[in-house]
N, C-alpha and C positions, 0 to 999 in steps of 0.2 A: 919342212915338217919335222916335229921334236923324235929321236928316237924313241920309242919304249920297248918295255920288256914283260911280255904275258908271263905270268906266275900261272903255270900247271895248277888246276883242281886237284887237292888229295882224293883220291876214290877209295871208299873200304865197301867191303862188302860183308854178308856175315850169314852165317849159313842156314842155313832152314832146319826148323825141328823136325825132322824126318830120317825115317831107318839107314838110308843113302846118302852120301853127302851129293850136293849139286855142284858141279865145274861147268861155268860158260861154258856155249861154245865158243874152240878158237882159241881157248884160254885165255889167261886174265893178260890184259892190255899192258906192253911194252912201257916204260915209263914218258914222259910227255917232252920232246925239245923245248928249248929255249930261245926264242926270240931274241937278235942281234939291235943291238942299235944301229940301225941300218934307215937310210932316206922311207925303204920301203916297208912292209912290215914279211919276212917272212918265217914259216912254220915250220920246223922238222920235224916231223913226226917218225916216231921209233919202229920199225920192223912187227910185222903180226906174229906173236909167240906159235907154236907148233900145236895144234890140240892134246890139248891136257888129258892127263888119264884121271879116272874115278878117283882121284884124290885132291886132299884136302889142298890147294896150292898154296906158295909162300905169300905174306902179304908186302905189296911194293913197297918201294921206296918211295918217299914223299917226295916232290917235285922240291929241286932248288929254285931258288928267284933267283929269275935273270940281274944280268948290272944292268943301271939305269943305263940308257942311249947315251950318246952325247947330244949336247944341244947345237943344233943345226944353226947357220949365220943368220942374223937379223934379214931381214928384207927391206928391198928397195923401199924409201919413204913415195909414197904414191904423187902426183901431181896435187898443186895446189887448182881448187876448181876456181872457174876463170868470173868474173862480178860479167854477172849480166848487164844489160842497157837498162837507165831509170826509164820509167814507163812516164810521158807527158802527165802534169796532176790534169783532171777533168776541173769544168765550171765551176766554181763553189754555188750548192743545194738555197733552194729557195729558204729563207727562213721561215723557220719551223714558231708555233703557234703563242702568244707568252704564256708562258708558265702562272700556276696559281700562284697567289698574291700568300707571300709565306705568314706566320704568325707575326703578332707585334712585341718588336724587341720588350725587353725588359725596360719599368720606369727606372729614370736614374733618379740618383737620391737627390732630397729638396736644395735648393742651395739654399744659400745663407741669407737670412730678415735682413733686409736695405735699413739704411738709415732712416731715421724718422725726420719727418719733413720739417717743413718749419709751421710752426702755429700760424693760422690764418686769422685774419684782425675779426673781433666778434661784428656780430650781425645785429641786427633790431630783433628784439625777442619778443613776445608778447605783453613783457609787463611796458613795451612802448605803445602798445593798442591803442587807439581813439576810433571813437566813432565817427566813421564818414562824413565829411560838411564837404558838400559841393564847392564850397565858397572859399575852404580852405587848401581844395583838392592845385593848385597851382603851385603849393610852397610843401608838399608832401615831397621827403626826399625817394629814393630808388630805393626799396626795400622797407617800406612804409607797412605795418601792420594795419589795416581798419575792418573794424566792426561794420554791419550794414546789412540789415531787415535778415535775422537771425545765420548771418556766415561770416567767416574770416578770408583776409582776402590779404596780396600784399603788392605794393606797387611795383610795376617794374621800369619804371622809366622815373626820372624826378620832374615832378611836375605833370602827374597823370591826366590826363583828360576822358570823362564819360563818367558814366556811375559804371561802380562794381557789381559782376557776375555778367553784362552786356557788352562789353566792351574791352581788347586786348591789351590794355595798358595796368590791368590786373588780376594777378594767377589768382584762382580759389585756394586755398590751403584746407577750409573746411566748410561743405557748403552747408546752407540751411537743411536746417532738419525738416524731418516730416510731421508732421502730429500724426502722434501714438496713438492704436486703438483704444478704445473704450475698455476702459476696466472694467471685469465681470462685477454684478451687481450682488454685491456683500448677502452673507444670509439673515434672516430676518432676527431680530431678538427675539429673546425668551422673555416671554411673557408673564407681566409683573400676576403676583395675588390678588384674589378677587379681593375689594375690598367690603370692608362691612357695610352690612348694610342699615342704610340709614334709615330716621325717625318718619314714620308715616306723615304724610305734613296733615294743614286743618283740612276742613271741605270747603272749597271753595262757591262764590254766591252765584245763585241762579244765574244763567246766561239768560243772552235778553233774545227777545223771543228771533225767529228768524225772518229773513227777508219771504214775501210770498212769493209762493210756488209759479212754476212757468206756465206759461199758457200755452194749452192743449193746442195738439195740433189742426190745421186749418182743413176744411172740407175738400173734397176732391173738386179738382176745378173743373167746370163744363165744359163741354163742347164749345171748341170756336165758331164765331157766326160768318157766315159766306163773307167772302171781301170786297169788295163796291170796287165798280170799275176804276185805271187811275187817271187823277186828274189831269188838263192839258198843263203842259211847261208854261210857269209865265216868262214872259219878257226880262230881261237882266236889264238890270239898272243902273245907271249911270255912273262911272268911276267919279268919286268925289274929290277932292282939292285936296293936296301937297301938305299935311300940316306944319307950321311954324317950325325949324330945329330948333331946340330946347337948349340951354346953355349949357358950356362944355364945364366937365368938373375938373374939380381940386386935381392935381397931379399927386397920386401917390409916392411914397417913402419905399425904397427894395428894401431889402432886410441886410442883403451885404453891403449898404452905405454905412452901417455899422463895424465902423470897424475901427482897430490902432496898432500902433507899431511903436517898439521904443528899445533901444538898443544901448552897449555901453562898449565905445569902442575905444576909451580912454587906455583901458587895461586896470592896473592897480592892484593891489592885497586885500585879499577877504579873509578875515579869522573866522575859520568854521566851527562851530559847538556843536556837542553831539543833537543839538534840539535842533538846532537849522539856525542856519546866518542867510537873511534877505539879501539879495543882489539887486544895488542899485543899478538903474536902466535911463541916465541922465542925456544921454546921444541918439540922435535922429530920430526923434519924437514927431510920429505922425498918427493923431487924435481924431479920430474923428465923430460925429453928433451922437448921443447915447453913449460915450465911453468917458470915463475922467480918470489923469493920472496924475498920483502924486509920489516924486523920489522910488520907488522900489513895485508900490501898487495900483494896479486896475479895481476902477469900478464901473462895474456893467449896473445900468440904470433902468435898462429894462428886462424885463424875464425873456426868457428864450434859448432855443439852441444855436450853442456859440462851437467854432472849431478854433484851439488854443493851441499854439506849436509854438516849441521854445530849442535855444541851442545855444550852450556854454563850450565854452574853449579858453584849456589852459595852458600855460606856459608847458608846465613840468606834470607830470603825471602824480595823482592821489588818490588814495583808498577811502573816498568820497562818497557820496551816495547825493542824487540831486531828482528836483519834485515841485510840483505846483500847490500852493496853499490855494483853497477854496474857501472861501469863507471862512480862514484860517485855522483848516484842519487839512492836512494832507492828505491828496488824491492818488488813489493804490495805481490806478490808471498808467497816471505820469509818470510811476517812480521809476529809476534809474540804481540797483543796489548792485554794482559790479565787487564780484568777488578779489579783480585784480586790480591794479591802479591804472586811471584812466586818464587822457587828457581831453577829453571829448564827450559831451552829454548830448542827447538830442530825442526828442520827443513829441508827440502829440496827442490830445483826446478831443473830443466831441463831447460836449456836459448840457444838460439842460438846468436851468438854474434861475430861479428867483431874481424880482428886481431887485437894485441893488448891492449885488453880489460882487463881494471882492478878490481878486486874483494877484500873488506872488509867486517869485520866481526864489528859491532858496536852495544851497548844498547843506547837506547834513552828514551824521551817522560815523563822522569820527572829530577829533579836534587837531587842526593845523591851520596852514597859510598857504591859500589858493591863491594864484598870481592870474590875471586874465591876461587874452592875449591881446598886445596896445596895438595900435595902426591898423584894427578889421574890427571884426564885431567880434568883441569876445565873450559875451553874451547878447540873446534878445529875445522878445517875445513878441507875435504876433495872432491878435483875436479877431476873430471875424464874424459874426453873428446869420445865421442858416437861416431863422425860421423863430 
């Protein structure tokens, strides 16, 4: 333990405002020892002064400070404390529950546009459209555009089989439409000015007199007379004899023995005019009673309703328009006016018509060179007579 040195308190004191002076008792305290630098700590304290008399006493001396102690030797360094035993580690805890699913990282930025591929070889587009012919449907390649009873359609195999929108050997691309509602019925016009009025005419002559009048009606009828008992049944009479059969008649005419067929499957070049170029029909001419054909035209010889169906096919595609002459005026029916180029026409109507009536097959409606197709039919037309 350090030594130290207590420094004495200064004590003053100081006297009372009173007629007397005041002295402790004991008198005033001995000045104060000084503490040694010593292991222990001790006090000396000074002798008790003599009781003072009624006066004023001297004031003490101020305590001197002790000298500092000396510093006592360091102490022994204590033991180093001794490592316990590691404690065995216990089981490892069951795993605890997973943790929520944290937020989603940040996008990273786009990488770079890949190179551009290579152009793929074009496809059949729609100005390759033809209208559907079953007869041609074997040599249609994969990707065949046709037309067929109001849809678009394309092959997907070459050499399809079936008609299109029934059968999987062709996707729709656009189907038939629907007929549109009825359009509201317009307002009525405005009604023209009275016109003048005209001249009184003459008086015309007596009418002649009129038929006579009807005859009044009939009396009330009388009373019915009693009815007389009824007679007996007579006897039935004999079944008579088998008569003759009569001779068997003429064998009637159908109406569909009316009929022809005439085709042109040579092929060849037609110069279209805008008026219409006739298509000759020179191959597989099949005529039959009541029809006569000559190079390009039918003539129906007797009146009636005939069903007329025709179908062109051309090499290369044209902005064509193709029609049945009537009597040589063309039928709005038949007509065929494609807005894009076709290789394929195909048509039918039902007409009732006059004996004698003459029937063509003709393209129109712009001016070029139609090629037909050689080795099929690449036109023909076939009439058949209903009624």
């Amino acid at each position: 333990m350090k030594g130290d040195c207590t420094v004495g308190k200064k004590r003053s004191y100081r006297r009372k405002s009173s007629k007397r002076d005041f002295i402790p008792s004991g008198g005033f305290p001995g000045a104060s020892g000084f503490t040694s630098g010593m292991p222990e700590q001790l006090d000396l304290q000074g002798s008790t002064g003599g009781t003072g008399r009624n006066a004023i006493g001297a004031t003490g001396l101020e305590e001197a400070t002790g000298l500092a102690g000396i510093m006592g030797p360091t102490g022994a360094t204590g033991l180093e404390e001794v490592t316990g035993l590691a404690i065995a580690m216990g089981p490892t805890g069951a795993t605890g529950p997973t943790g929520a699913t944290g937020p989603a990282g940040v996008m990273g930025p786009t990488g770079a546009i890949g190179a551009t591929g290579a152009t793929g070889r074009a496809g059949i587009g729609l100005t390759d459209m033809t209208v559907f012919n079953s007869e041609l449907a074997p040599l249609y390649p994969r990707g065949q555009i046709v037309y067929h009873e109001g849809g678009i359609y394309a092959a997907n195999v070459n050499g399809p089989v079936g008609v299109p929108g029934t059968l999987p050997d062709f996707t729709v691309l656009l189907p038939p439409g629907t007929l549109g509602a009825k359009g509201a019925t317009g307002p009525a016009g405005v009604m023209g000015p009275t016109g003048a009025t005209g001249l009184a005419g003459a008086t015309g002559p007596a009418g002649v007199m009129g038929p006579t009048g009807a005859t009044g009606l009939a009396g009330a009828t009388g009373p019915a007379g009693v009815m007389g008992p009824t007679g007996a049944t007579g006897l039935a009479g004999a079944t008579g004899p088998v008569g003759v059969m009569g001779p068997t008649g003429a064998t009637g005419t159908g109406t569909t023995a009316t009929s022809a067929y005439a085709a042109n499957t040579g092929g060849g070049q037609i110069e279209v005019s805008v008026d219409g170029t006739n298509i000759p029909l020179p191959d597989s001419q099949d005529i039959g009673p009541g029809i006569t054909f000559a190079t390009d035209t039918f003539t129906l010889l007797e009146a009636g309703r005939y069903y007329i169906d025709y179908t062109i096919q051309l090499i290369a595609g044209l902005n064509v328009g193709s029609r049945l002459l009537i009597n040589g005026a063309g039928n709005v029916a038949s007509q065929i006016s494609p807005a894009l180029t076709m290789l394929g026409f195909k048509n039918k109507v039902i007409v009732t018509v006059p004996a004698n009536t003459t029937v063509t097959l003709q393209l129109f409606g712009s001016v070029g060179n139609a090629t037909l197709f050689g080795g099929g039919s690449g036109a023909n037309v076939a009439i058949v007579r209903l009624a």
